[in-house]
Structures are given as structure tokens and as C-alpha cells.
C-alpha positions in Angstrom: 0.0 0.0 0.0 2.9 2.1 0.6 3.7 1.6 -3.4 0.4 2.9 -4.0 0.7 6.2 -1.5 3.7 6.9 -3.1 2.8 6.3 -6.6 -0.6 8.8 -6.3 1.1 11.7 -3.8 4.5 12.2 -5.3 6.1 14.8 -4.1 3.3 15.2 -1.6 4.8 12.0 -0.3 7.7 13.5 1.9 5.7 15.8 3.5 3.5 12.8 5.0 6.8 11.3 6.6 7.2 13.7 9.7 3.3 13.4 11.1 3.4 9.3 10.2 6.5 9.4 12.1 5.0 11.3 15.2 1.7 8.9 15.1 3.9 5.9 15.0 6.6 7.3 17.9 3.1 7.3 19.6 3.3 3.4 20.1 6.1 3.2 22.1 4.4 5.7 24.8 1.4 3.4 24.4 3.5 0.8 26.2 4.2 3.0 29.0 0.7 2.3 31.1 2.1 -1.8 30.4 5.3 -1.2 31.8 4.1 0.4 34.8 2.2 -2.4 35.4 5.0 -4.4 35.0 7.3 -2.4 37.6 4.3 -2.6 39.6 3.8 -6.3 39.8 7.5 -6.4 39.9 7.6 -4.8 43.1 5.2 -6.8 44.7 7.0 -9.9 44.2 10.1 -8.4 45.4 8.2 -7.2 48.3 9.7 -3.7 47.5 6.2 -2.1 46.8 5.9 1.5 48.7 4.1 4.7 48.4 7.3 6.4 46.9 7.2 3.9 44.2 3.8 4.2 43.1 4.0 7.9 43.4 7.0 7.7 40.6 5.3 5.6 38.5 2.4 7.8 38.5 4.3 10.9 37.3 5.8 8.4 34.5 2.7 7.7 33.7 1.2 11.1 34.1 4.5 12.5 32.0 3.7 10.0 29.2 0.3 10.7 28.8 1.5 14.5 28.3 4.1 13.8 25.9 1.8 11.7 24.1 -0.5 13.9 23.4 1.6 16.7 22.7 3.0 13.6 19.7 -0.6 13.0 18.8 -1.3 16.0 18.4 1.6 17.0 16.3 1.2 13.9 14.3 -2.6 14.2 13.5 -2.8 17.8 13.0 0.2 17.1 10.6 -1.4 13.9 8.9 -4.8 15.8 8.2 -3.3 19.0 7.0 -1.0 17.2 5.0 -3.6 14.6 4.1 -6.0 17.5 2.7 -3.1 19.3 0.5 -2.3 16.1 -1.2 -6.1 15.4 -1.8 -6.3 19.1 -3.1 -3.6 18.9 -5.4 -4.9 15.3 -6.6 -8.1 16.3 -7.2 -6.2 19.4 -9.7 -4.1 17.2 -11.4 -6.9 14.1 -11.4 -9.0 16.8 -13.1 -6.2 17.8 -15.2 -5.6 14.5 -16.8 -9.2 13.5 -17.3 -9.2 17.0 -19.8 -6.2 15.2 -21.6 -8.4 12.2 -22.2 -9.7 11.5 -25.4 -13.7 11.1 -25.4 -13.4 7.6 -25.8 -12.4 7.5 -22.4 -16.1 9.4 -21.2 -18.0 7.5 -23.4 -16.9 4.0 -22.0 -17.0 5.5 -18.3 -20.4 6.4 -17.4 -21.2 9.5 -15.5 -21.6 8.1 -12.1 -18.3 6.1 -12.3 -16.4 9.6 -13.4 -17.9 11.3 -10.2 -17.8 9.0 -7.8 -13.8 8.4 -8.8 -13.4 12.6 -8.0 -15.3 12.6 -4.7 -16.1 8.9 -3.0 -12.5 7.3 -4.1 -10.6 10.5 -3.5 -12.1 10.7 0.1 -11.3 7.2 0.9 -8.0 7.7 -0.4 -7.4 10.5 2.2 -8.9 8.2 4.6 -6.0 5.6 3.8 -3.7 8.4 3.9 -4.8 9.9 6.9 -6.1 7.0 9.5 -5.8 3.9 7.9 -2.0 3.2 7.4 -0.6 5.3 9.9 -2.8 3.3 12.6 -2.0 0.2 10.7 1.7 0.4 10.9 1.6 1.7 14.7 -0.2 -1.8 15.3 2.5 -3.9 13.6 5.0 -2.1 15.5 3.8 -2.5 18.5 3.2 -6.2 17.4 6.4 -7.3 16.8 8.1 -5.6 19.5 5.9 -7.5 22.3 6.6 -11.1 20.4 10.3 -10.0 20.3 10.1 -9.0 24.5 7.8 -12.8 24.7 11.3 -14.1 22.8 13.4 -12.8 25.2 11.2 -14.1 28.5 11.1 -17.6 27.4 12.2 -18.7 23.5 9.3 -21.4 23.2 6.3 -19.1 24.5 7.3 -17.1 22.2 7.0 -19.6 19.2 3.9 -20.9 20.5 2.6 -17.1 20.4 4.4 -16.3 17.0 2.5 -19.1 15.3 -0.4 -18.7 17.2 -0.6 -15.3 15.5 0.8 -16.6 12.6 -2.4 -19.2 12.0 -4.6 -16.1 13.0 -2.9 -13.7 10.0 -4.2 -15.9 7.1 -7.4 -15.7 7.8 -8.0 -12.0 8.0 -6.2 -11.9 4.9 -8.8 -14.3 3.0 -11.4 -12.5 4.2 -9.8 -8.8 3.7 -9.4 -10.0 -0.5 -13.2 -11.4 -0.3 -14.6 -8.3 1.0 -12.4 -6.3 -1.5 -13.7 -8.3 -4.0 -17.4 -7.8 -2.7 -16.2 -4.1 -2.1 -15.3 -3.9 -6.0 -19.0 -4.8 -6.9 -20.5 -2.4 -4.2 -18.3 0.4 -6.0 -19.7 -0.3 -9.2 -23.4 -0.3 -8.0 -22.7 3.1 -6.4 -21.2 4.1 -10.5 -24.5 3.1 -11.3 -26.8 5.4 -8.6 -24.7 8.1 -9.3 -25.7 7.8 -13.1 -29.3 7.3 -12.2 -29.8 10.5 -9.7 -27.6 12.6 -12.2 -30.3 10.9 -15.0 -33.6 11.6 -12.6 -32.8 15.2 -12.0 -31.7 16.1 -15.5 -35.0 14.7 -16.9 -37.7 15.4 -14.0 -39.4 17.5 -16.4 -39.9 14.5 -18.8 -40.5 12.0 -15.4 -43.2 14.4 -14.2 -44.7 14.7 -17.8 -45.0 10.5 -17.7 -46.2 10.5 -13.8 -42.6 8.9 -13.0 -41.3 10.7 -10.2 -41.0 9.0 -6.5 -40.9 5.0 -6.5 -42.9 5.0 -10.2 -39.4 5.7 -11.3 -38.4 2.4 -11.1 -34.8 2.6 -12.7 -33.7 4.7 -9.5 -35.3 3.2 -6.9 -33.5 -0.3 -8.6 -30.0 1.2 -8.1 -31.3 1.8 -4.4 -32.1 -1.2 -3.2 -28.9 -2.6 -5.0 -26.7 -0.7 -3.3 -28.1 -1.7 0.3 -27.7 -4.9 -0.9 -24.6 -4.9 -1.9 -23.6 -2.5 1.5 -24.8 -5.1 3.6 -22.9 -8.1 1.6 -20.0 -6.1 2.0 -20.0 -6.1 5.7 -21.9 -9.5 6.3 -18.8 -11.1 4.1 -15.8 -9.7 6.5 -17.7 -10.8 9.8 -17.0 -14.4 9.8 -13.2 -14.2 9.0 -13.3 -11.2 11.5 -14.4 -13.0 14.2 -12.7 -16.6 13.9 -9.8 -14.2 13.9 -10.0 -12.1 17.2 -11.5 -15.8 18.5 -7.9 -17.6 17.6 -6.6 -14.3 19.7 -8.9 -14.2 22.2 -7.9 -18.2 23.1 -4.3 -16.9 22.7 -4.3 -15.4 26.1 -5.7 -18.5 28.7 -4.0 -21.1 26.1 -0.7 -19.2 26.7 -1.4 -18.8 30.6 -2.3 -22.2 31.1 1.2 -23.1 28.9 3.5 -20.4 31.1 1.8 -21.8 34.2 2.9 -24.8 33.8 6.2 -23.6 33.0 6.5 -21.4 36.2 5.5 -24.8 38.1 8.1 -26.6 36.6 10.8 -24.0 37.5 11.5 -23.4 33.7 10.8 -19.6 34.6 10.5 -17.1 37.1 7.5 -14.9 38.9 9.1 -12.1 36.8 8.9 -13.4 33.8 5.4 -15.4 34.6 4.5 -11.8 35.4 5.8 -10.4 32.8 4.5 -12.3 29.9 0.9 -12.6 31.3 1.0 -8.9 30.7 2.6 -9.0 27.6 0.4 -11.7 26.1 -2.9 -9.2 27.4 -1.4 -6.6 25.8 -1.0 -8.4 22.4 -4.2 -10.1 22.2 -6.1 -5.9 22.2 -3.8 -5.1 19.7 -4.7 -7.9 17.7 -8.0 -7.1 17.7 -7.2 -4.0 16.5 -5.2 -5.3 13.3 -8.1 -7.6 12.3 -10.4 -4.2 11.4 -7.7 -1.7 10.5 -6.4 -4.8 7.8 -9.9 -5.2 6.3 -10.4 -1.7 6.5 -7.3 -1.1 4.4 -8.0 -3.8 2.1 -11.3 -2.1 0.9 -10.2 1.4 1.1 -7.1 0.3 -1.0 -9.8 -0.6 -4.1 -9.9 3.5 -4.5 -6.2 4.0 -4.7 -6.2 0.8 -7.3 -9.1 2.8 -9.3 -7.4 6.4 -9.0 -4.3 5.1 -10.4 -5.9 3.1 -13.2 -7.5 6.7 -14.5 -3.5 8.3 -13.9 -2.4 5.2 -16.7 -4.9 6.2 -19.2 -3.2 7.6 -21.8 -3.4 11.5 -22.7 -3.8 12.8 -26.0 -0.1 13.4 -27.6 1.1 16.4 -28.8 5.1 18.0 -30.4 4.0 21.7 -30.4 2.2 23.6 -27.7 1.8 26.8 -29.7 1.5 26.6 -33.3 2.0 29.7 -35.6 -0.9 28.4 -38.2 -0.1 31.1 -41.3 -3.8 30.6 -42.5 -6.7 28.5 -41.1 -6.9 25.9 -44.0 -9.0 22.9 -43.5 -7.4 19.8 -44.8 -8.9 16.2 -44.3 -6.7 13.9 -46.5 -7.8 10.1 -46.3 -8.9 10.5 -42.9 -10.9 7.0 -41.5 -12.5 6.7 -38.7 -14.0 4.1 -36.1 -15.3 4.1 -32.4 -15.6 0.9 -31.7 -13.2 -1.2 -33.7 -15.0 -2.4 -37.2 -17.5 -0.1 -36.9 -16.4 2.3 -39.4 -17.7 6.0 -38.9 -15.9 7.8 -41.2 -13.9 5.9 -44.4 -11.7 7.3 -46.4 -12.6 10.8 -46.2 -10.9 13.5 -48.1 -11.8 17.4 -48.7 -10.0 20.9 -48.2 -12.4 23.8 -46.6 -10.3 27.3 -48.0 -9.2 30.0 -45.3 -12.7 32.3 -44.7 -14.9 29.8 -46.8 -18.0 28.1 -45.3 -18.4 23.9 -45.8 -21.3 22.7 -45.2 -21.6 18.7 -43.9 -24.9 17.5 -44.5 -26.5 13.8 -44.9 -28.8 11.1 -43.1 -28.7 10.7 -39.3 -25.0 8.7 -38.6 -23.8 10.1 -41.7 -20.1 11.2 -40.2 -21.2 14.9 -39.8 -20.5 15.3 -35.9 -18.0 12.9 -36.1 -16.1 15.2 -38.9 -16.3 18.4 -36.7 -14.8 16.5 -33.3 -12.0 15.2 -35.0 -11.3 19.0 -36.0 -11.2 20.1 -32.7 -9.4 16.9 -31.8 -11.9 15.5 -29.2 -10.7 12.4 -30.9 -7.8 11.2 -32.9 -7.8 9.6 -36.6 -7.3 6.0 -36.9 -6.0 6.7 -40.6 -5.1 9.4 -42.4 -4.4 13.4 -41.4 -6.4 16.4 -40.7 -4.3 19.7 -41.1 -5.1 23.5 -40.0 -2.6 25.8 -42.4 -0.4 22.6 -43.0 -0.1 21.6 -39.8 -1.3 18.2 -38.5 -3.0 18.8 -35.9 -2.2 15.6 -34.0 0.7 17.6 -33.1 -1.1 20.2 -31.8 -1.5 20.8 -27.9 -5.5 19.8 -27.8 -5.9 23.3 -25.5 -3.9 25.5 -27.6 -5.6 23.9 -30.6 -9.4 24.8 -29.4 -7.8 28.5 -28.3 -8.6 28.9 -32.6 -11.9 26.9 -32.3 -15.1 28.2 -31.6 -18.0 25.6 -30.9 -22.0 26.7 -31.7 -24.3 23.3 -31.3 -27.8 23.1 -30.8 -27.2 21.7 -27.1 -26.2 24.5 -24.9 -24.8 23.9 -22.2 -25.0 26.6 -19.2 -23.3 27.3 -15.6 -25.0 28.4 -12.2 -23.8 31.6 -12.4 -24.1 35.1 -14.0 -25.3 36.0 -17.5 -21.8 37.8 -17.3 -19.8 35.0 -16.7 -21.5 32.4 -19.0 -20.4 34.9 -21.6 -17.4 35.1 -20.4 -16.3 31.5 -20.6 -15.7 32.3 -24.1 -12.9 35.0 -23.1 -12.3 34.7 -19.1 -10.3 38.3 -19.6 -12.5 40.3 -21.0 -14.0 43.4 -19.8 -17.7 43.5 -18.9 -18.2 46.5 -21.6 -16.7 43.6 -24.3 -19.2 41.3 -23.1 -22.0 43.9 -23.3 -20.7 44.9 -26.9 -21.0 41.0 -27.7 -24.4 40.7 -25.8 -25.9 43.1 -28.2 -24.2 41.7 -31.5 -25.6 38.2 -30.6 -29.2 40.3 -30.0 -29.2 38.9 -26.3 -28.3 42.7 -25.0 -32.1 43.3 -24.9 -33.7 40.7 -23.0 -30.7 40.2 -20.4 -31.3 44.0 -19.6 -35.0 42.9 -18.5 -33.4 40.4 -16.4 -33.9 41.7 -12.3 -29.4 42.3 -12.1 -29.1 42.6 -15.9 -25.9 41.1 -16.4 -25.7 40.1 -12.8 -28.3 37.6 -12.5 -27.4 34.1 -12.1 -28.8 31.2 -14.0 -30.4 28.1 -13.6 -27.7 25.0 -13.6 -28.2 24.3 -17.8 -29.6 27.2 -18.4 -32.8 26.1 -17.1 -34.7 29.5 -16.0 -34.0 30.7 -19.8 -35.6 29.4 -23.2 -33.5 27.8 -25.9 -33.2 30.7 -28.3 -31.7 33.1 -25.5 -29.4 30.2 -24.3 -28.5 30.0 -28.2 -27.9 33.6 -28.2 -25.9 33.5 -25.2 -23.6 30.7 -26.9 -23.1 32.9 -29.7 -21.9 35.4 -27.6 -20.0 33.5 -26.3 -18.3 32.5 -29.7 -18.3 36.4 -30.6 -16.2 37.1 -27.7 -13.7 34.5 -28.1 -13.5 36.1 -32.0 -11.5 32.4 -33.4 -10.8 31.9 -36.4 -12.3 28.7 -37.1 -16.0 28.1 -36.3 -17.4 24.7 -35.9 -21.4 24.9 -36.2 -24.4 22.4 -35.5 -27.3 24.6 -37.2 -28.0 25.9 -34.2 -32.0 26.9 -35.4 -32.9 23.6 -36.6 -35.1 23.6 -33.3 -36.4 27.1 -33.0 -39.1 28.8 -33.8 -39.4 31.6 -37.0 -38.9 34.6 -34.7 -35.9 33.0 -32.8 -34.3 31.9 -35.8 -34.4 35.1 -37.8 -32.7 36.8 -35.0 -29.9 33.8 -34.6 -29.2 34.2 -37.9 -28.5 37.5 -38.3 -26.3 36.7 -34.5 -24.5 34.2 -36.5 -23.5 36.1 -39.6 -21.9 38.4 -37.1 -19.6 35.2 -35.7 -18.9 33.6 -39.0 -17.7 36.9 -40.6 -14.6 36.3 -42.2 -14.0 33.2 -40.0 -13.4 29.1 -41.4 -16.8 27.7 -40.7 -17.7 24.4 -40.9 -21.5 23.4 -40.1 -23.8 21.0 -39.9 -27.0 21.6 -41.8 -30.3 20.2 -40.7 -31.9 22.9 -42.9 -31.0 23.1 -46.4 -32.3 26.4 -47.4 -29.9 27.6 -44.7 -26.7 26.5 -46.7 -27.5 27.3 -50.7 -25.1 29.9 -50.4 -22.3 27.7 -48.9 -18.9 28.1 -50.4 -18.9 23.8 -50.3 -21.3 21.7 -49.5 -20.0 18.2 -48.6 -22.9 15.4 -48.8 -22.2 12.5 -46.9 -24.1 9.0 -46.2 -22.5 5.5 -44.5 -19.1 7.3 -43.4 -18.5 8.1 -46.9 -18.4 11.4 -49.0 -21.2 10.9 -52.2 -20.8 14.3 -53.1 -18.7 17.9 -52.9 -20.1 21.1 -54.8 -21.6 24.2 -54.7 -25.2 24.6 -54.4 -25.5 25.2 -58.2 -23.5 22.4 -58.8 -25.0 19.8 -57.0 -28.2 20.6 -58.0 -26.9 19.7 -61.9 -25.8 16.4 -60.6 -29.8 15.3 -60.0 -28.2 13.2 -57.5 -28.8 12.9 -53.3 -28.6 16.7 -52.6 -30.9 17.4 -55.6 -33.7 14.8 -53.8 -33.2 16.4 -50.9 -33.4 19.7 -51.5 -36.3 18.8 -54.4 -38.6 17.0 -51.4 -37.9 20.3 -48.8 -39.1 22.5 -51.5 -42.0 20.5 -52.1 -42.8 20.0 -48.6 -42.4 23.5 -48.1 -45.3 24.0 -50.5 -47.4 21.5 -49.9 -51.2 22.3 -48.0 -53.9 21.0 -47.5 
């Protein structure tokens, strides 16, 4: 576990040395109450007990307790602040490396797994770091330096004590790996009640609309009851091993009096030593009991460390430049393939070029390619085959954040923070001035109803955006994109959705963002894109055909039906 501590901390590591150190010094003042007993019954038989004696064993005693708590305190004061830095830090860099991540790595890790690594594992992680092993390796200590004092009293009680303890061990180990094992599932389960809360309260509008809320939704209250049962397996699974454990221990004591009894009769040792190793062997046997919970304790909590470093060995995206000098904001794809899931083949042999300030437009049937084309631009994914440029440079050697610094992202699904109108805005440029964002506001046509808003700029909004409609959280994406001002725009039609008054003013928000800028988008409208510098058709992963408008429509092939049955749609009545 140590390897583990180390592994996850780092540097963090050194500074846990000192307080461990303190909370381990702790054991040997532990023993002090012992020895005083010792001294004690030593006296006794010496018939040297007196007043003086007790009264000096007393201050020891009294001394001890002060110096071990001035220790403790050092030590656990040390341990937790310590404890908390390193979970601070981990929880930054843990955060850090899941941005470098690919999207396969979200899309095979559900949402309740992702959160309950940053808040449950991390906080049972401190727990090893702060409790756990510290308390762990003050019981072996204290462990092996009683069988080492039972060695010294007499060789063979302390064999027979040694292998008592030694036939005790295995046992709380077999049952430590079973309720890890047990642990593992119970872990999961709680993945999977994370994923349904985050999936109840996300979609209680649609629950309430289908009279699902309470026990009807059944897909919640599942994960419930799942997770008792899997909390109570956990703890039911330890108890036997537990106890047959501190019962071998227990026996230890009487087993090991009878045994020294008979060798005090014998004359094989003395009263002192009698003495001494009945207390000794008391002594032992509450440690013991002790180990067998601290162990299994360990064993369990260890299953977070195991998970946290499993998410530090996923791989992050690779990258040679972290600031690339693009000289224009060509878009090259040049025999670019695709799959998630291997065999599946998403995008085959794909190949186009989208001219600095030209607009392409990707359009086709429902798992066409389309998103898929504009992720690999902002390199959310990698290429299997094939390379995607940005002015000649592949941008698989691109640093993924300095890369989306000259990406700006419109899609229908907006995504908003519990904060201010100000700051949503702002997450598009974090330094810019409130008058930039206003200036922004009003070229996006959001100025107007955020001013009728009761603190303007200042009011905060509902987590997603939820106390605003969809064509002012689409508004206040594009301002978003206005005030980040990159130079290449990446574009899901956002008014595929809206209504006519919503989408008039969108569009007139959006000429404003694509002005001059490399914009690729995803049409879901095709009147939208007829004046498209490129329009890029696409069906089965594959490109059918590339044109303008004009051209296309010559063709009298899939864009002509297309656009042929809107038009006639558009026209039809009744």
C-alpha cells in the first residue's frame, strides 16, 4: 500500500513522513501504562512495593500521557493537513488528466463512475492516507516488538505465540481479499446510482410529464435497493473471518497462561517473567483485535487507490507543439478513417480541403459522419488513418488546449453554468471586460432581454440554463463564440429547433460570428446553406458528393432529392 501512496502523492509524499512518524513514535508511549504495570507487579513480588514507588510511576505515567498527546497531536494535525493538501492537489491534477483524455475514455465510463472516482474514491483515499496506514503500521510495530520481549522471557512461548498469531494472520487476509472483492461490486453499484440521480434530476421534467417521479421511477429506486444490498454483503462477508480471527486471539491469552503456568511450576521460569508475559500476552491479544479491522479496512479502502491510479495510466492525447504559428486557417482532411468501436467504421476514407474564410457545409442522413467530422477538427478524438491539417499543420501535433484557443464551438445543445449572465459569456474570453461582453451581448441580439433580467448582467442562471428558453441560451452561446472572436467556427445549425422569430434573430447573430472566419456546419436545414462556399454530402461514413449549391443541383443526385422534397414539402397544404 505504501507503493500505491507513493505512486498517487508524489512529491506530496515527503511531506507525510514527519506526522506518520509522530503517530507511529506514539506506540512506544502506548506501552508505558504496560510497563508500569509491570514495575508494579514487579515490586510486589520483590516485596519492594511502597508509596514512593507508586508515586514515581504515577508521574511516569502522568508525563507520558503528556508527551503523548503533545505527539498526537503534532502527528494528527500534521497527517490531516497534509492529508488535505495532497487530496487538493490530486483532485487538480486528477482533473487535469481526465481534460487530456480522449472522449473515448467518457463515453466507456459512465457518469456516475467519473464522479464517484473525484469525490467517493478520493475521500477514501485521504482516509488511507490519513487514518488507515498510519494506525496500521503503529499496530505492527507494536506487534512485533511484544513477540520479540515474549522471545526474550522464554524462546518457546514465544514460538507458540508467534504461530499462534501466525495461524490467525491468514485468515483476515482471506477474508480482507473477499470483502475487497465484494467491495469492487458495491463500487460499481454506487457508479450506477450516481448515473441514475444525475439521470432523474436532469430529466424530472420529462419524469413528471409520464407521472414517473417517487418509487414509479423504477430505474432509480433499482440502483437503491442494489446498493443496500450490496452494502450489507459487503459487511456481512468480513464478519466471519473477523471474528474466527479475534476468536484464535482471544484463546491466545488463557491457552498461553495455562502453557506459562505450567512452566512457572516446573521451575522453567520465574515470577518475573510469569508476570511479565501474562502482561505482555494481554497486551498483544487488544492489539490484535485491533489489526483484524484496521487490515480489512485497508483492504477495501485500498480498491480507491487501485481505481485512481488506473484513471492516472490512461493515456493523454499526444502532442510535439504547444503553440502553433498556423499562417492561415486551411481545413485539410486527406484520407482520414474513422471508427469508435473497432470495425464499426464511422468515417472511411474521407478527403476534402475547406479554404481559409470559406464556409463547408456537412450534410446527410442521421450517422452520416457529420459530428463525427467536426470532433476530429477540434481533436476531441484522434484519426485511426489518415491526417487532418489546420494551415499545413497536423494537428495531431497540436496541444488539444492551444488547438481549441482557434476553435469556436456553436451546437444546438447549450450547455449553461449556475452563475451570471456575465460569466457564461465570459467563458468564451475569461479576460474580457464587462463593456466587451456587453458589446457581444448586443451583437448576438441577447443585449435586450438580459437587460429585463432583475441584475441585468448580474443575474445568475439556472444549472443548464434552465430558468432561460432555448433561443436566448442559443444567443448567449453565440456570444460566447463572438467574444472568443476564433478563427475557425465549428457549427451544429443551431436553429434547426427554433421557432421563425428565434431563428431570424440567430441568424442574423450568427453572420456576425462567422464573418470572415473558417466555418464548418452541420446543416439540418438546407435552405440555410445554398449559399455555402462547399457543400459536402455524406451518407454510411462516406463522402457521395462535394459542390456548390448550383453544382450539386446539376448532378440530379442525393442533394438534388433532398433539397427537391424540402421545396415540395415546403409547399405542400392541404
Amino acid at each position: 500500500m505504501i507503493r500505491e501512496i507513493k505512486q498517487l502523492t508524489g512529491s506530496g509524499f515527503d511531506k507525510l513522513r514527519k506526522p506518520i512518524f509522530f503517530l507511529v513514535f506514539d506506540s512506544l508511549f502506548h506501552m508505558v501504562n504496560y510497563m508500569m504495570m509491570f514495575f508494579v507487579i514487579l515490586d510486589l513480588i520483590k516485596n519492594q512495593f511502597s508509596y514512593e514507588k507508586i508515586l514515581i510511576y504515577t508521574v511516569i505515567m502522568v508525563v507520558a500521557f503528556i508527551v503523548r498527546n503533545i505527539v498526537i497531536r503534532i502527528g494528527y494535525t500534521g497527517i490531516q493537513e497534509q492529508g488535505a493538501r495532497v487530496i487538493e492537489k490530486m483532485r487538480i491534477t486528477l482533473g487535469d488528466h481526465l481534460r487530456t483524455l480522449n472522449l473515448g475514455y467518457f463515453n466507456k465510463n459512465s457518469i456516475g463512475n467519473i464522479s464517484n472516482i473525484m469525490t467517493n474514491d478520493l475521500q477514501d483515499f485521504e482516509q488511507v492516507i490519513t487514518h488507515t496506514t498510519s494506525d496500521l503500521i503503529k499496530t505492527l510495530i507494536l506487534s512485533v516488538y511484544l513477540l520479540i520481549i515474549t522471545f526474550f522471557i522464554n524462546p518457546m512461548l514465544g514460538l507458540i505465540q508467534l504461530l499462534v498469531v501466525a495461524a490467525a494472520v491468514p485468515i483476515i487476509i482471506l477474508g480482507s481479499k473477499k470483502g475487497a472483492r465484494i467491495g469492487a461490486v458495491k463500487k460499481e453499484v454506487m457508479n450506477d446510482v450516481i448515473s441514475r440521480m444525475v439521470e432523474y434530476m436532469k430529466g424530472i421534467q420529462v419524469f413528471k410529464s409520464h407521472n414517473l417521479t417517487g418509487e414509479k421511477f423504477k430505474r432509480l429506486e433499482k440502483s437503491f435497493d442494489d446498493l443496500k444490498r450490496e452494502s450489507i454483503r459487503t459487511e456481512i462477508a468480513m464478519a466471519p473471518y473477523v471474528l474466527i480471527f479475534q476468536m484464535i486471539t482471544d484463546i491466545l491469552s488463557p491457552v498461553l497462561l495455562i502453557i506459562s503456568t505450567s512452566e512457572f511450576i516446573t521451575g522453567s521460569i520465574g515470577k518475573i517473567e510469569y508476570f511479565s508475559f501474562i502482561v505482555i500476552s494481554i497486551a498483544l491479544t487488544n492489539i490484535l483485535r485491533g489489526f483484524s479491522t484496521q487490515y480489512a479496512m485497508l483492504r477495501y479502502l485500498k480498491l480507491a487507490s487501485d481505481k485512481l491510479i488506473h484513471v492516472y495510466n490512461e493515456k493523454a492525447v499526444g502532442y510535439k507543439t504547444d503553440e502553433p504559428d498556423f499562417k492561415n486557417y486551411d481545413i485539410q482532411f486527406s484520407d482520414v478513417s474513422f471508427e469508435y468501436e473497432k470495425d464499426e467504421g464511422t468515417l472511411k476514407n474521407i478527403s476534402f480541403f475547406s479554404p481559409h474564410c470559406t464556409t463547408t457545409a456537412l450534410i446527410g442522413p442521421s450517422g452520416s459522419g457529420k459530428t463525427t467530422i467536426t470532433s476530429l477538427i477540434a481533436r476531441f478524438w484522434d484519426t485511426n488513418k489518415g491526417k487532418i491539417t489546420i494551415g499545413g499543420q497536423d494537428i495531431r501535433d497540436i496541444n488539444p488546449d492551444s488547438l481549441l484557443k482557434h476553435i469556436s464551438m456553436i451546437f444546438q445543445e447549450v450547455y449553461l453554468l449556475n452563475d451570471t449572465v456575465e460569466n457564461n459569456i465570459k467563458l468564451g474570453n475569461p479576460q474580457a471586460t464587462y463593456e466587451e461582453v456587453v458589446q457581444a451581448a448586443k451583437l448576438s441580439r441577447c443585449h435586450d432581454f438580459i437587460l429585463q433580467m432583475d441584475q441585468g448582467y448580474k443575474t445568475v442562471i439556472g444549472e443548464g440554463g434552465s430558468t432561460l428558453s432555448g433561443g436566448e441560451k442559443q444567443r448567449i452561446s453565440i456570444a460566447r463564440a463572438l467574444l472568443k472572436d476564433a478563427p475557425v467556427i465549428l457549427l451544429d445549425e443551431a436553429t434547426a429547433s427554433l421557432d421563425a422569430d428565434n431563428e431570424h434573430e440567430i441568424r442574423k447573430a450568427l453572420k456576425k460570428v462567422t464573418a470572415n472566419k473558417t466555418v464548418v456546419v452541420i446543416a439540418h436545414r438546407l435552405n440555410t446553406i445554398k449559399d455555402a462556399d462547399q457543400i459536402i454530402v455524406l451518407n454510411e461514413g462516406r463522402i457521395e458528393e462535394a459542390g456548390s449549391h448550383a453544382e450539386l443541383m446539376k448532378n440530379h443526385k442525393r442533394y438534388f432529392n433532398m433539397f427537391t422534397e424540402m421545396e415540395n414539402a415546403q409547399s405542400f397544404s392541404l
